[in-house]
Backbone bond lengths (Angstrom), bond angles and torsions (degrees), N, CA, C in turn:
res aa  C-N    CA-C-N  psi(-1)  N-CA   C-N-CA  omega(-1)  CA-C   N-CA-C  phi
1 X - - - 1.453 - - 1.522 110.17 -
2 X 1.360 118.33 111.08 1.350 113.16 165.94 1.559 127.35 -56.17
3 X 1.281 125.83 138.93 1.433 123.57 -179.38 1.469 103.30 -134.41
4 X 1.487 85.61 141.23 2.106 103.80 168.70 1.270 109.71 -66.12
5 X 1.367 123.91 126.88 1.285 117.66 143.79 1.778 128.69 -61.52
6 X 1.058 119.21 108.58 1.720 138.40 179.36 1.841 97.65 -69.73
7 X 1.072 106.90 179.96 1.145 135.64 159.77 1.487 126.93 -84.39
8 X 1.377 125.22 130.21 1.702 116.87 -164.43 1.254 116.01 -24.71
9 X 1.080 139.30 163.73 1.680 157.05 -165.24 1.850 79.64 -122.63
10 X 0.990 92.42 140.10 1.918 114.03 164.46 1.781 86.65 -107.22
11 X 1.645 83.54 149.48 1.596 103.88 174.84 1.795 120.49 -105.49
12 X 0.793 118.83 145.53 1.340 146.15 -149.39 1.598 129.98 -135.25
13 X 0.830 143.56 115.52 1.772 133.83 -166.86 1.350 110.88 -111.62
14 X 1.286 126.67 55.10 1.606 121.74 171.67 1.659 93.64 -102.81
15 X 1.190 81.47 113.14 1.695 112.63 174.57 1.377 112.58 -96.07
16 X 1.560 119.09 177.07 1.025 146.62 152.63 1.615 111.44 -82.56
17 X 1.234 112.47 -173.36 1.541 106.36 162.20 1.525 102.42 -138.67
18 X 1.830 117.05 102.55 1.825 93.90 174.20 1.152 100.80 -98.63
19 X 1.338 84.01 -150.06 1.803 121.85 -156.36 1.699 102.38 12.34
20 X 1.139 165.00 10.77 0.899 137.69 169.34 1.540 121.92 -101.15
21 X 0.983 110.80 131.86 2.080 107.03 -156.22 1.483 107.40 -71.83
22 X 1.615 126.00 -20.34 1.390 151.10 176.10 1.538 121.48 -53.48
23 X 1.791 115.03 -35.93 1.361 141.91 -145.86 1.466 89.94 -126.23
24 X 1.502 109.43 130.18 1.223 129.09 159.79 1.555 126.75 -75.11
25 X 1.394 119.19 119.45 1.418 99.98 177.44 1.409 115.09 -56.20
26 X 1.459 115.53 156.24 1.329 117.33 167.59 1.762 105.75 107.87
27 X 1.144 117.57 -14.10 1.296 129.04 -150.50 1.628 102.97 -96.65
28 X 0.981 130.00 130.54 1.709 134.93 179.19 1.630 105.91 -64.57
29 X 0.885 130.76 116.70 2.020 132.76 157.35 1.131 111.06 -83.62
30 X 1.333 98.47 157.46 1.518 116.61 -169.64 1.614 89.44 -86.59
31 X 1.656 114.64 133.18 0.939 100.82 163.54 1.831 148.41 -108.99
32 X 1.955 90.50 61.40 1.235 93.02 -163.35 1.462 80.83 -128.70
33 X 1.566 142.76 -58.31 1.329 147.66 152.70 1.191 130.54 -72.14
34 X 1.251 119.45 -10.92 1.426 125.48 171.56 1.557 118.25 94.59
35 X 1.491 99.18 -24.68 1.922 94.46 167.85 1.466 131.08 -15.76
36 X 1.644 108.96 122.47 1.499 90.69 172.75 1.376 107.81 -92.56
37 X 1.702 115.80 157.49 1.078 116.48 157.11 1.250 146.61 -61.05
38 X 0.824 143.25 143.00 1.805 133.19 -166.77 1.686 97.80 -131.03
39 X 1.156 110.53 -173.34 1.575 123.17 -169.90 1.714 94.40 -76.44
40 X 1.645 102.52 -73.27 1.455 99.25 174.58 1.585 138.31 -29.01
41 X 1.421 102.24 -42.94 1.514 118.45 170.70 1.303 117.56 -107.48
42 X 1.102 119.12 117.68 1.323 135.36 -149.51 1.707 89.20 -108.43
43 X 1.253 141.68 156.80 1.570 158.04 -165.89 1.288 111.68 -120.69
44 X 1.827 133.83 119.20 1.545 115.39 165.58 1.305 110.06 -116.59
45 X 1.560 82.82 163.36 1.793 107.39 -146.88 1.573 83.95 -77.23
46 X 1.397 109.81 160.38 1.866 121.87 170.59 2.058 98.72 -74.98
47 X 0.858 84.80 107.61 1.882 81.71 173.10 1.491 109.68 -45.00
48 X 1.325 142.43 -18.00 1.228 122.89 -132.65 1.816 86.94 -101.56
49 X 1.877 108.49 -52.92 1.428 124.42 166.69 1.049 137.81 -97.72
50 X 1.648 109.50 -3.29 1.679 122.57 142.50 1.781 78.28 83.31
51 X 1.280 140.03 1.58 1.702 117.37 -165.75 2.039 96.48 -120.85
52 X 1.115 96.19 -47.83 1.890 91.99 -173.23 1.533 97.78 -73.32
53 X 1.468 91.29 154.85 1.802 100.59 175.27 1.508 107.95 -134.92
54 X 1.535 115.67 177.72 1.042 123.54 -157.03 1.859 99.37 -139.88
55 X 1.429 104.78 143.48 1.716 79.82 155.65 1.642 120.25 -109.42
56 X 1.906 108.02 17.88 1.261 100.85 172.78 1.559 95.66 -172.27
57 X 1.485 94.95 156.48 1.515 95.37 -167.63 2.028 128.67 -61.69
58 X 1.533 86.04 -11.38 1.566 116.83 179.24 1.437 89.72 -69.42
59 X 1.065 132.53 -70.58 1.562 128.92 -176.64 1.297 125.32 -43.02
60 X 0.985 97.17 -45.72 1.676 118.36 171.95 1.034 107.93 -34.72
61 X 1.368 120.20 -82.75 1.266 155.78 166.10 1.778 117.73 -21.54
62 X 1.029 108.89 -49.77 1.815 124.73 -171.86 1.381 96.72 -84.93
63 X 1.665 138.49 -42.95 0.991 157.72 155.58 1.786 117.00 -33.56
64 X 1.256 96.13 -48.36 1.232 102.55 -174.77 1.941 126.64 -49.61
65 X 1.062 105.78 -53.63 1.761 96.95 176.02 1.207 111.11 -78.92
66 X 1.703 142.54 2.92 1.262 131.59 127.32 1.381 135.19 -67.61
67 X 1.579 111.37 -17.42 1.197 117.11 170.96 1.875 131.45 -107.51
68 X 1.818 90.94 15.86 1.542 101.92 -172.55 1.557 112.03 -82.15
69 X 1.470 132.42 -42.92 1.086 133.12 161.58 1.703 130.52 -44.59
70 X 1.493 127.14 -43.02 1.036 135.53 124.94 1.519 135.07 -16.91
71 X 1.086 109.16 -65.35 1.584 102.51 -164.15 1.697 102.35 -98.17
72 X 1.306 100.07 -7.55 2.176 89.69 167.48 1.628 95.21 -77.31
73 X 1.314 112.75 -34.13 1.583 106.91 -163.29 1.908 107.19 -68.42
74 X 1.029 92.23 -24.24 1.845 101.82 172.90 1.298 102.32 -71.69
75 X 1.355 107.07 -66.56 1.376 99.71 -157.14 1.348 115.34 -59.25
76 X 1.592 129.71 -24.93 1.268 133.71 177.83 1.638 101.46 -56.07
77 X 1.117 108.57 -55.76 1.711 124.86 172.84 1.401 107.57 -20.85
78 X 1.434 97.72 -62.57 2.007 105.01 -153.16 1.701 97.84 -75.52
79 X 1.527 114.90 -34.73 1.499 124.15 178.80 1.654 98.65 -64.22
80 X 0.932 143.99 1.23 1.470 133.61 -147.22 2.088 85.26 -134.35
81 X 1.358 93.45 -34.86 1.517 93.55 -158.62 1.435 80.69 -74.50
82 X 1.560 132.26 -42.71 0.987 127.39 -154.68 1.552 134.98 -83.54
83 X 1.356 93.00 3.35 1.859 127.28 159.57 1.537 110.25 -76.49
84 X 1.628 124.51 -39.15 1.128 104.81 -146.49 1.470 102.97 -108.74
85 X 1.175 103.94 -20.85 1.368 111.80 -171.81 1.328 117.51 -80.32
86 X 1.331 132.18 -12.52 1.493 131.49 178.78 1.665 109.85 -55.19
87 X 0.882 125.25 -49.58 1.757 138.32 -161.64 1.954 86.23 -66.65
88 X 1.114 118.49 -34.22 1.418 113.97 -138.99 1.446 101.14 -112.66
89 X 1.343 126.77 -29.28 1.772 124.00 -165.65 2.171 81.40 -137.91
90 X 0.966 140.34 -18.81 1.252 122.31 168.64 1.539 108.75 78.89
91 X 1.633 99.65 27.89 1.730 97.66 -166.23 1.733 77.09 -149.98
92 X 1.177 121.44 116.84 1.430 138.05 141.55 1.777 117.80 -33.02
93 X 1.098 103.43 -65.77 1.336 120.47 178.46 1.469 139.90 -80.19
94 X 1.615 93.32 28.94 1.646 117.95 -155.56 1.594 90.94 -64.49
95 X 1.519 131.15 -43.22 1.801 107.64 -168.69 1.891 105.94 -89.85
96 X 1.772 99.24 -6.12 1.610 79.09 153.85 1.304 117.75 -77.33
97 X 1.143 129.05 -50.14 1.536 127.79 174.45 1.546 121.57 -37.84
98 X 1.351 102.51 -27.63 1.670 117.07 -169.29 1.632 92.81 -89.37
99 X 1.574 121.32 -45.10 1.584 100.34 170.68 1.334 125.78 -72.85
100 X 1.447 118.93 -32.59 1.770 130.05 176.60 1.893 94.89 -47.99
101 X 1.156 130.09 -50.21 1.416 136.77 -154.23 1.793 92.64 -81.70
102 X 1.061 129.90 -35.16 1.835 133.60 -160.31 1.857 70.53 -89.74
103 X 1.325 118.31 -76.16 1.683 94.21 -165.52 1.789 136.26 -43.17
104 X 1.598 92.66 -33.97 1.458 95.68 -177.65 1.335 111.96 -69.84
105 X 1.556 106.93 -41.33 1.650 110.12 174.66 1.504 123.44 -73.57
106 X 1.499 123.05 -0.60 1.241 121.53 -172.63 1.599 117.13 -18.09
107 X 0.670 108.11 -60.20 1.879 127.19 -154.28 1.425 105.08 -80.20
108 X 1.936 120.45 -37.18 1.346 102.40 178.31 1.710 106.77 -97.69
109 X 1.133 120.79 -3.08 1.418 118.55 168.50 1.453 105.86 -88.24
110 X 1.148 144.96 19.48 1.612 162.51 134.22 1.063 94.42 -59.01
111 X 0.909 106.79 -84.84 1.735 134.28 -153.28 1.395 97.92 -44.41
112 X 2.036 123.60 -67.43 1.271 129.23 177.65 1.218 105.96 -24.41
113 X 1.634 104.48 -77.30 2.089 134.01 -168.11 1.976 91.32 -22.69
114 X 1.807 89.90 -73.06 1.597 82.53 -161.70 1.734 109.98 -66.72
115 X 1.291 132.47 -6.43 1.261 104.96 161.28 1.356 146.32 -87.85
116 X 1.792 94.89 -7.66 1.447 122.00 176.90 2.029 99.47 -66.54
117 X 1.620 88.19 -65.35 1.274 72.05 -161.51 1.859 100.55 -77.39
118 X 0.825 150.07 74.08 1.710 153.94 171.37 1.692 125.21 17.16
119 X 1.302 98.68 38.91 1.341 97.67 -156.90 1.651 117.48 -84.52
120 X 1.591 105.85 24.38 1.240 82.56 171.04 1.046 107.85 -120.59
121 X 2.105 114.78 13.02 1.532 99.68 138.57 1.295 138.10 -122.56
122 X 1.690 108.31 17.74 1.093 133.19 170.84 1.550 107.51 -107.60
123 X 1.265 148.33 79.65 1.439 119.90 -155.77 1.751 103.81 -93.86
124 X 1.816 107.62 -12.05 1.491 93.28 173.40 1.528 123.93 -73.43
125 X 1.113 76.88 -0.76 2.127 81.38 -176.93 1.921 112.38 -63.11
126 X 1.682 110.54 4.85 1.389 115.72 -172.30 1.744 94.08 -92.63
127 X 1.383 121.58 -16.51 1.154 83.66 -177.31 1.517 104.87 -128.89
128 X 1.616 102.40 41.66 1.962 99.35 167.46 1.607 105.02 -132.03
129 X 1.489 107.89 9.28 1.855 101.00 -154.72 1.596 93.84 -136.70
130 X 1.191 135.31 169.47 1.545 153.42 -177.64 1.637 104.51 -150.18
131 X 0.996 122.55 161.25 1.110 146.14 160.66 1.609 115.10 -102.36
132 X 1.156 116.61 128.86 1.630 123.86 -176.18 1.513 117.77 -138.58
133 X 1.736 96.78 112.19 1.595 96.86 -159.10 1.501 102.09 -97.20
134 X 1.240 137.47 93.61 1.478 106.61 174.57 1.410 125.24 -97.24
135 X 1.188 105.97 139.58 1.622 141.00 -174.81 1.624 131.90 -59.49
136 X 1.167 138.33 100.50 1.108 117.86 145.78 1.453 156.83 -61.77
137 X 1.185 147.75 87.76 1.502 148.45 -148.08 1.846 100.13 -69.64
138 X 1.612 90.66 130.41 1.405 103.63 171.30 1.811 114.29 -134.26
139 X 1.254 112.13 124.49 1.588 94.23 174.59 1.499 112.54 -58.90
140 X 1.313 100.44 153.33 1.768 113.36 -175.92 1.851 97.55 -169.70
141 X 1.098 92.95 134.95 1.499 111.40 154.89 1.425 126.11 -25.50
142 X 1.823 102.80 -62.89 1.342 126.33 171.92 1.262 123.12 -91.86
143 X 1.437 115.04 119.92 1.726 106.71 -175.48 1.225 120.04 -62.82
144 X 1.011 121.50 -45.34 1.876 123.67 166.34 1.378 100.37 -36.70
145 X 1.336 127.80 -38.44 1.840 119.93 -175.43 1.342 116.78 -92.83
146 X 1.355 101.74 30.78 2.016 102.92 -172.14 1.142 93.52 -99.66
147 X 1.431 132.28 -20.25 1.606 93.41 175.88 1.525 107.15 -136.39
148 X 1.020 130.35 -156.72 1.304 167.13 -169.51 1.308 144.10 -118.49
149 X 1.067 163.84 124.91 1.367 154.91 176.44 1.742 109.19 -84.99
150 X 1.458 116.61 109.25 1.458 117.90 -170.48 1.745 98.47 -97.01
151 X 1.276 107.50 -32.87 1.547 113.26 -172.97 1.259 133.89 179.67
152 X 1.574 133.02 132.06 1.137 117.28 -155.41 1.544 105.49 -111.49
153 X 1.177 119.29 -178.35 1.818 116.68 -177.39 1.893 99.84 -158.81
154 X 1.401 102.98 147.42 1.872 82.43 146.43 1.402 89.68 -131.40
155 X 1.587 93.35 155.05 1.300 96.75 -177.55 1.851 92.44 -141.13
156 X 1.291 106.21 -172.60 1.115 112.36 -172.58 1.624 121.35 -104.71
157 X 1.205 115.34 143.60 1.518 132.67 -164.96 1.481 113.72 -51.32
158 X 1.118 118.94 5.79 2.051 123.56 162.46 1.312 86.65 -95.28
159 X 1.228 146.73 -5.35 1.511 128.70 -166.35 1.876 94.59 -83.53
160 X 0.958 113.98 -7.37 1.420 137.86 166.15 1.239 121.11 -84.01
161 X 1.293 138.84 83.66 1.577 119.64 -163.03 1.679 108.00 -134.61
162 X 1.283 80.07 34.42 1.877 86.05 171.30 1.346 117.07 -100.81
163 X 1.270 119.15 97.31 2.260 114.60 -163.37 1.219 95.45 -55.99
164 X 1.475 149.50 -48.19 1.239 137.91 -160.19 1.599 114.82 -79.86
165 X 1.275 116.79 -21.59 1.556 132.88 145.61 1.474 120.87 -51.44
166 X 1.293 101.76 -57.75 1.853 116.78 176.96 2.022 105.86 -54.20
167 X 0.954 93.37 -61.76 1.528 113.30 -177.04 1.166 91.12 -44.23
168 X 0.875 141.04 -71.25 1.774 139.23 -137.39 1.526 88.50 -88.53
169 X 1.664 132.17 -32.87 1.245 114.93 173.15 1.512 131.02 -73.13
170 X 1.276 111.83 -12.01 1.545 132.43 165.39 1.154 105.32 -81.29
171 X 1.174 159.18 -22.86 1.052 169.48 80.97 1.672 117.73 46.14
172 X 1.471 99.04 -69.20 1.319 129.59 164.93 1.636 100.08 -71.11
173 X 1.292 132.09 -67.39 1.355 121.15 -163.52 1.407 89.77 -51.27
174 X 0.881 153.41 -97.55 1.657 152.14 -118.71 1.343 103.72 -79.38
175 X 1.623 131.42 -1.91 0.956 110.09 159.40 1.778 112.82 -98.49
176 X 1.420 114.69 -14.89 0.912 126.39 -177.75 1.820 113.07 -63.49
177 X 1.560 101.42 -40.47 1.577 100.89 164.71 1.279 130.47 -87.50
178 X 1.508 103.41 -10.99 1.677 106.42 165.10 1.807 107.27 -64.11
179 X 1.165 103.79 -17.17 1.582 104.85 -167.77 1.334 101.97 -96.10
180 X 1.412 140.00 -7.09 1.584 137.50 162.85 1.648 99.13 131.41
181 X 1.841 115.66 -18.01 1.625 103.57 -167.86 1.107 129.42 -77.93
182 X 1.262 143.02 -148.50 1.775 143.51 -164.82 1.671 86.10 -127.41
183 X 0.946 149.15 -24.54 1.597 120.69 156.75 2.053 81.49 155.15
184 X 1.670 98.06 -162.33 1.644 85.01 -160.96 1.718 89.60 -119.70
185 X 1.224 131.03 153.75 1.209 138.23 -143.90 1.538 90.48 -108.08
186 X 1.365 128.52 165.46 1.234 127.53 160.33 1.439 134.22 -152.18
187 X 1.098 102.70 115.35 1.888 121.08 -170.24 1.309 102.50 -106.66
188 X 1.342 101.99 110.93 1.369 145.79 166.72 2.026 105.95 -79.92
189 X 1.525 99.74 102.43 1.547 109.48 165.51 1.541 118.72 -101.08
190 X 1.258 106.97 121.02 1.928 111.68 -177.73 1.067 106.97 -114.32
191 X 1.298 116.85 146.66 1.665 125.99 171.21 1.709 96.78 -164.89
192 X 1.515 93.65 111.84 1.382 104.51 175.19 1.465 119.63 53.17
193 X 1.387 153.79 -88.93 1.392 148.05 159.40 1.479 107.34 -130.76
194 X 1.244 100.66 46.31 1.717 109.61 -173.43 1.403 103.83 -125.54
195 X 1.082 107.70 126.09 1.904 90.87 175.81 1.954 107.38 -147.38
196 X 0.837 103.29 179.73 1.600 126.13 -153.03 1.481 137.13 -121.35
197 X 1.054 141.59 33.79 1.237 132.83 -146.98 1.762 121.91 -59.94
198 X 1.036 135.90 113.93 1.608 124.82 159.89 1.244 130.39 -78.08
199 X 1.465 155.92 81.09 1.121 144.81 161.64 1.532 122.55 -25.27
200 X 1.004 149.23 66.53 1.544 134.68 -162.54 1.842 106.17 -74.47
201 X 0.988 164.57 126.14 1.141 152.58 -167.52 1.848 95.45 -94.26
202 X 0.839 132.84 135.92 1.936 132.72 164.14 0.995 121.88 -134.87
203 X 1.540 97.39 149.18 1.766 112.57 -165.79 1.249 115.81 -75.25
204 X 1.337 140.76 175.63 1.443 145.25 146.22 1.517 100.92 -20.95
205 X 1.496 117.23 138.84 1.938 105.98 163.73 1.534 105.93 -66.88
206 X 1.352 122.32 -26.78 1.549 120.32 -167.17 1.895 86.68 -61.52
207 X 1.234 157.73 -76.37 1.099 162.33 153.08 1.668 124.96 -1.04
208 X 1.233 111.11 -33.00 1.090 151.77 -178.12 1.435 114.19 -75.81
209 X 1.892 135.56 73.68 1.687 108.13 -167.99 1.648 109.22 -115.82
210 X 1.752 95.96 49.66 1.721 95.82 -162.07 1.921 90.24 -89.70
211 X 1.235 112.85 169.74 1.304 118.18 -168.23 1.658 97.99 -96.13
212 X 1.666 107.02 149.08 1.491 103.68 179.50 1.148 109.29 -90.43
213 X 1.591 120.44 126.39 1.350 118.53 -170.77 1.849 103.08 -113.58
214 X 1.207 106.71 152.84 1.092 109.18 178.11 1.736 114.72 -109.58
215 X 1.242 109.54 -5.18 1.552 122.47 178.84 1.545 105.42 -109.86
216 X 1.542 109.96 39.23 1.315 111.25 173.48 1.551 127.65 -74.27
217 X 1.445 106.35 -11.31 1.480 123.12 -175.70 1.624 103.62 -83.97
218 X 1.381 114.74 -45.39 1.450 118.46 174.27 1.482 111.02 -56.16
219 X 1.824 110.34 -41.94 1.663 103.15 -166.08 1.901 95.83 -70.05
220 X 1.136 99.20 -38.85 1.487 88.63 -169.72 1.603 113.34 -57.21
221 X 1.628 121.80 -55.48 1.189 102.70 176.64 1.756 120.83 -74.33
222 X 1.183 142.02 13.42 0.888 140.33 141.70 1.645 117.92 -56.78
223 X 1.170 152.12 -99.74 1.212 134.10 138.26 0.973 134.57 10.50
224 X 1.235 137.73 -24.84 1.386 148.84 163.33 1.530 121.40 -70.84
225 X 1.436 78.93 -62.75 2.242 96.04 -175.76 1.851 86.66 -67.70
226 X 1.394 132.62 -53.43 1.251 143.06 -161.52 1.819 99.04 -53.14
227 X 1.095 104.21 -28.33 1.604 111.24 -161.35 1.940 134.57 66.16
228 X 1.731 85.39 12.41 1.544 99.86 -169.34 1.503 102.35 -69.49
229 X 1.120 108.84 164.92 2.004 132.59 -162.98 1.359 113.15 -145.77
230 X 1.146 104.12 17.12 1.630 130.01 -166.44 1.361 114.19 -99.46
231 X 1.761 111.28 -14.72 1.472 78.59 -152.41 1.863 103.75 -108.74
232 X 0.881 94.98 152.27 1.427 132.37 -174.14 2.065 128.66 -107.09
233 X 1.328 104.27 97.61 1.754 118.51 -164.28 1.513 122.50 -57.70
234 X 1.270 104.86 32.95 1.761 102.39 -158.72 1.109 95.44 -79.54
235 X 1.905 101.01 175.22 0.949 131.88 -147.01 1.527 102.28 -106.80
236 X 1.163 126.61 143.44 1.984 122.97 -154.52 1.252 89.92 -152.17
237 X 1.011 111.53 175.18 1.717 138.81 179.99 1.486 105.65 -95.31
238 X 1.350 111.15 179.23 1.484 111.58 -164.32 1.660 125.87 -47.75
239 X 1.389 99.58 -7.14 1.609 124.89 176.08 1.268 135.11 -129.71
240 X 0.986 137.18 63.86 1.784 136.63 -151.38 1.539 90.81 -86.73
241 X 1.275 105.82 157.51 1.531 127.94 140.55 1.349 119.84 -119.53
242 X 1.487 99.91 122.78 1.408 111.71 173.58 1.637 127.23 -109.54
243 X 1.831 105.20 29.51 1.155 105.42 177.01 1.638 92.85 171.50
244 X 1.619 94.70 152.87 1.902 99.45 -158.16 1.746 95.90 -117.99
């Protein structure tokens, strides 16, 4: 499959949560202790790249001269995105919109990644392949409803060629296998010269009892265009429904 080269992907930490039996998948971690977030405890964003979170300002903080090289390089990103894109999508705030939409969807753009690339019966395919969703921009009220799914790809992990992007995603892999998982997945969001990175972190497939779907491209843009925040990867019998 031929692929476009885009413009750098900014990095981003909407995770999964494995191996720990405590942590809900789908759930954002802090990425200085690993806390998951819950409803009650709400996570704040680093002002500087608006994308890593914290679940307390102490974290933040200790985090910080591992996370200072990183998040100037974003933030230059989103300031840069945020010049070019006015003439073209009619939205100033197109890579906030592009992160508001990766948070709300956390869990089914997981879900897509690992079914695109097959990993729960291929599980090395986490560390040569990406998932690449690209986007259509729509005005909406709600940023989660600005865009669209125009087309999906996987392509392979040079399609990434930002080292200070890369870095910070190795980063995540090695802690992700210090923690028991198969390495950290990566969904790539595009819209116009804006792009997105997801780290997903994933468990062992033995851990893993979601069903392999092959109409994973349909569930995702269903949910998408639908604007639902609902959805949820369980595990079904020889027939699931994952959407009504």
């Amino acid at each position: 499959m031929a692929t476009v080269c885009y413009s750098q992907p900014a990095a981003a930490n909407y995770h999964t949560a494995p191996i720990h039996q405590h942590r809900q998948r789908g759930y954002r971690i802090c990425d200085q202790c690993g806390a998951a977030e819950t409803p009650t405890v709400r996570f704040r964003l680093c002002g500087g790249c608006m994308t890593t979170q914290y679940c307390s300002p102490d974290c933040q903080k200790i985090h910080w001269p591992a996370h200072r090289t990183i998040c100037q390089h974003t933030a230059s990103q989103i300031a840069c995105a945020k010049q070019q894109t006015p003439t073209s999508f009619g939205d100033e705030n197109l890579a906030k919109s592009l992160r508001n939409f990766a948070s709300a969807h956390t869990t089914l753009l997981g879900w897509a990644g690992f079914q695109a690339l097959q990993l729960k019966r291929v599980p090395a395919n986490v560390r040569q392949s990406a998932l690449l969703v690209e986007l259509d921009y729509h005005n909406h009220s709600e940023p989660h409803r600005r865009f669209s799914v125009a087309a999906t790809h996987v392509v392979p992990h040079q399609y990434i060629r930002d080292p200070l992007v890369m870095a910070d995603i190795q980063r995540r892999e090695e802690r992700c296998r210090a923690n028991g998982g198969i390495g950290t997945l990566l969904v790539i969001l595009q819209c116009g010269g804006v792009s997105q990175v997801m780290p997903v972190e994933v468990d062992p497939p033995s851990k893993i009892t979601w069903d392999t779907r092959e109409d994973w491209e349909t569930v995702l843009k269903h949910f998408v265009i639908e604007g639902r925040k609902d959805f949820k990867p369980i595990s079904t019998s020889s027939r699931g429904v994952y959407y009504g």
